[in-house]
Phi, psi and omega in degrees: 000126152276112163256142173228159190255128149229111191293338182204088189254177197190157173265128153268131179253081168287135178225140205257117191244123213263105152106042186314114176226154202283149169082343145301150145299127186227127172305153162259090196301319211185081205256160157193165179257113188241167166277129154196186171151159195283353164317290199294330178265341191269359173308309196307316177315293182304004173254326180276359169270036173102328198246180194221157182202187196218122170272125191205163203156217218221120143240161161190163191075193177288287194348287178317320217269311202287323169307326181265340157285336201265324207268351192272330178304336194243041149057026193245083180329092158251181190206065174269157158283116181288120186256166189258004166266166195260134185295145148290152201235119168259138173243132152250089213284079180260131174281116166274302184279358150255012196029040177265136164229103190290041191291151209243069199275126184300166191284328203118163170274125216269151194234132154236173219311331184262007169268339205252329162298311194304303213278286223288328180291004253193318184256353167268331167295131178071024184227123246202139156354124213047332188308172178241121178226126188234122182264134185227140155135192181262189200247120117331202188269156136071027156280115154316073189012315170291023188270355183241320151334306118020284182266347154314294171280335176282310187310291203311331193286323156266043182056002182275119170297140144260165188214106184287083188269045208210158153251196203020239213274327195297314195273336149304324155291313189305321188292349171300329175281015158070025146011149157276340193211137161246200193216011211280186167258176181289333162262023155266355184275312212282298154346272222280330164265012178054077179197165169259163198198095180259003163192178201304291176291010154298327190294316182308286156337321167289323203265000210252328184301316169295312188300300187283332159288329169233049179003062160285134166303291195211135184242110163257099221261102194264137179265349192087226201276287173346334184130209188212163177215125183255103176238138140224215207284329171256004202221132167200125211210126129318118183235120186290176202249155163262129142305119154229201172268107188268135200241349180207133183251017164284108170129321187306355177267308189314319196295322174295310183294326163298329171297315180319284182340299151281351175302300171291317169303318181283345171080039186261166181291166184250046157284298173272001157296312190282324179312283177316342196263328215268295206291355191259319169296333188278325199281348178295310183301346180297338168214179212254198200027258181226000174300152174287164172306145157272148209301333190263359187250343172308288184306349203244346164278334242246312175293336184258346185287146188242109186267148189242117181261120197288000000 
């Protein structure tokens, strides 16, 4: 079983603006409306490889009610908590002819204490030895920065991999609970160890630091176009970047994490790990808002990618 958590999920609204500029009028080429927030896109990734997971979290309001109709329209099982603030609406801006993508993202909505325990017992429940749970996304209002820590140590207790996709304070606490897998990119790597990292085995040598101070499984290091670095305490693989057409760069670190996700559940080496995280991240950028890749062009990136072993 894969579960992912999302705590503060939104309808992303993209809207497509041709030369955008600021203190103007600006036309509107082209909009569209998604479920999303980060759980909630790698539930969706994971339905478009095939597989199946259970989306769970915080919905509320018409937002929530819409959010929850749209995942069931996609066959996609959830079990969310109804909350009494309204889910949030992120706009998203792309520039086709400048290739800029501009996000305008809301704080959340305020949850309280007894909304934010009913979701965790809910989520920790009915989860078992091998299973996968992937926690992702910001903080709503009045949650507290130590919940996926939390929940970190009660899984690990039972054998359920986690797998940790958040920044700042929330994700720093969580990495004190030994995560199985985290995601940052290289200047959240550069962060967090306070350095600079100017090649491909620095990258390795940093994240190898991490692996030891917080007996971390696998540390997966996103490069932007450049590529992705796959490590663990003994294997670290460079997976190259493809030139495509980006028509959205939203959603592609859910898309790499859901490709994780099943990666760990299937046991596969981390040869095919990296294949699968990379060519599933690329097909994302590959469409527009937040939709997924589709499963023959997944497969059809999964072949060009070219691994480098560090």
């Amino acid at each position: 079983m894969i579960k992912t958590l999302t705590l503060n999920p939104a309808i992303d609204e993209t809207i497509s603006i041709e030369n955008f500029r600021l203190d103007e009028v600006n036309r509107i080429k082209q909009s569209r409306k998604d479920a999303a927030g980060k759980g909630i896109n790698v539930s969706k990734v994971i339905k478009a490889l095939g597989s199946k997971s259970i989306a769970m979290g915080l919905l509320g309001g018409d937002s929530g009610e819409w959010i929850h109709k749209e995942l069931k329209k996609m066959n996609i099982e959830s079990d969310f908590v109804k909350t009494s603030g309204e889910t949030r609406v992120n706009i998203k801006i792309v520039d086709p002819q400048n290739k800029t993508f501009t996000d305008l993202n809301a704080k959340g909505a305020f949850i309280s204490e007894e909304e934010t325990n009913l979701v965790l017992r809910k989520f920790t429940e009915n989860i078992s030895e091998g299973d996968i749970a992937v926690l992702a996304g910001s903080l709503p209002q009045n949650v507290p920065d130590n919940v996926y820590q939390n929940i970190i140590e009660k899984l690990s207790k039972i054998g359920v991999k986690t797998i940790l996709d958040a920044s700042g304070s929330s994700f720093e606490k969580g990495l004190e609970a030994g995560p199985s897998l985290i995601k940052p990119n290289v200047e959240e790597l550069e962060m967090l160890l306070d350095i600079k990292i100017n090649t491909k085995e620095e990258v390795a040598i940093a994240a190898r630091k991490l692996i030891e101070e917080y007996d971390i499984e696998y540390i997966v290091v996103s490069d932007g176009g450049n590529g992705s670095y796959f490590i663990t305490k003994s294997e670290s693989v460079w997976a190259k970047g493809i030139k495509v057409d980006v028509k959205s760069t939203v959603g592609a670190g859910d898309s790499m994490v859901a490709a994780l996700a099943l990666s760990l559940e299937r046991r596969d080496n981390l040869e095919n790990m990296a294949k699968w995280a990379a060519a599933t991240s690329t097909a994302n950028v590959m469409t527009e808002g937040t939709q997924t890749g589709d499963l023959h062009t997944i497969e059809k990136l999964y072949s060009q990618i070219e691994i480098e072993l560090i």
